[in-house]
C-alpha positions, 0 to 999 in steps of 0.5 A: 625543891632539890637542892642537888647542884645544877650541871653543866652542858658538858655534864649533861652531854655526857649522861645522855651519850652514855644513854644513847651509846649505840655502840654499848647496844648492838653489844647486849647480849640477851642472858640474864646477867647482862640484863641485869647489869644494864638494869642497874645501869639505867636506874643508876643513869636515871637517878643521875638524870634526876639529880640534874633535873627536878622531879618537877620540872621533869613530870612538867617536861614529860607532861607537855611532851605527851601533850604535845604528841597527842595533839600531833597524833590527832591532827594526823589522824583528822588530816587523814580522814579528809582529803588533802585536795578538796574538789571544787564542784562542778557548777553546771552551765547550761548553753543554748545556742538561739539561731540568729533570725536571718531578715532576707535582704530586700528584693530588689526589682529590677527596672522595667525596660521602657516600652517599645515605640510605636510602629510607624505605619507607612502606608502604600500608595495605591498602585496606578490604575491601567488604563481600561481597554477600549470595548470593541463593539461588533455589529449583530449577525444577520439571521441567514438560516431558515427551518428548512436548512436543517436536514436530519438523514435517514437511518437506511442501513437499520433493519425495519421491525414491526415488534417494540424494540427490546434491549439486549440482556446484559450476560451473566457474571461467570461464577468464582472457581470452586477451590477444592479444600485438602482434608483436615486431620485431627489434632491427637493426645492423650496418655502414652501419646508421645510418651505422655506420663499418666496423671498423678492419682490423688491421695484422697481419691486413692483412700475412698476408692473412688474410680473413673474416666475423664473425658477432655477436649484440648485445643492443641496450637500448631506447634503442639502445645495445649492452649486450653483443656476442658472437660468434656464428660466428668467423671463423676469426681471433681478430684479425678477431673482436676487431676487430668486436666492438670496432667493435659496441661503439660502433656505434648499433643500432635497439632492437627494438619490440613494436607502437610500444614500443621493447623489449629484444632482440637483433641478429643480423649477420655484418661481413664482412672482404675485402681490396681 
């Protein structure tokens, strides 16, 4: 154990001001020469602390320094990997709404009304029976005509005949007047009749060459419009046929007239098919 007597407060306060001399530091210059003064300087500081200072105590000091430290360090380093404020746990609550079970309220039946009385019966008096008249009784008729008082007259004015007598014949009825009907014109279309366009030659037809002439039978109204076509003579085609019934359908025609009446009736035209 060193036998270097201890210093004061005063002394002590001296060394580690001219340590910590902030001033003496912001003068250091970085030369060689400075820095070997201050070198000198600290080993001289340093052997100065160690003669106040045991070398023991002081390894002792510096020992439970780091130690200190190094708890520190770690507590901050486990501090920072968990976290400061730990989250409670949801704890998840389940609720069930149970619909109350609604007792209807009892029906209650209103009083029955008391039943009505009995109608009272009046019975009517018969009415006075009249008197019943007196039957007056007449005394029979003496018979006063005979046979012979009926006298039937002779027809004289009538002219006498031998012959049976025969009826008159009853006269004839006059036959109905003869009503003379005017003469009936008919119905007329086709194509180019009242610029009626010609029908669409099919594709297919055109393609095969086939040819031909429809004959159709239309039933014109009164206002010239076709009411039903028909096909009076084919073809020989189906396709060529549809086609000019197609085309009749909206064609306009020239109604036919009894006198100047525009009447039903019927057209009768062929719409012939030519390839150019």
């Amino acid at each position: 154990m060193s036998t270097t007597a201890l210093k004061t407060p005063a002394q002590h306060s001296t060394i580690w001001d001219s340590l910590s001399d902030k001033s003496k530091a912001r003068r250091l210059v970085a030369t060689s020469e400075d820095f070997d003064k201050l070198s000198e300087r600290v080993v001289s500081q340093w052997s100065r602390v160690d003669q106040i200072i045991p070398r023991n105590k002081l390894l002792a000091l510096i020992a439970v320094v780091v130690v200190a430290h190094i708890i520190g360090l770690t507590g901050f380093i486990n501090a920072l990997h968990q976290p400061s404020i730990v989250k409670p746990k949801k704890a998840e609550v389940i609720v069930e709404f149970i619909k109350p079970e609604v007792i209807p309220p009892p029906v209650i039946e209103p009083p029955k009304p008391p039943p009505p009385p009995p109608p009272k019966v009046q019975r009517a008096d018969p009415p006075p029976q009249a008197a019943k008249p007196a039957v007056l009784r007449t005394a029979p008729a003496a018979q006063t005509i005979t046979a012979n008082d009926i006298v039937i007259q002779e027809n004289t004015t009538a002219v006498k005949t031998s012959g049976p007598v025969v009826a008159e014949p009853t006269p004839e009825p006059a036959p109905p007047p003869v009503v003379k009907e005017e003469p009936l014109v008919e119905a007329k279309g086709g194509v180019g009749h009242l610029n009626n366009p010609s029908p669409e030659y099919p594709d297919f037809a055109a393609d095969q060459g086939l040819e031909g002439t429809v004959t159709l039978r239309v039933k014109v109204l009164p206002n010239g419009k076709p009411a039903e076509v028909k096909v009076k003579k084919s073809s020989g085609h189906g396709i060529l046929d549809d086609a000019a019934v197609a085309a009749a359908k909206r064609w306009a025609f020239t109604p036919a007239k009894r006198g100047n009446t525009p009447v039903e009736g019927w057209a009768i035209f062929p719409v012939e098919f030519r390839l150019q």
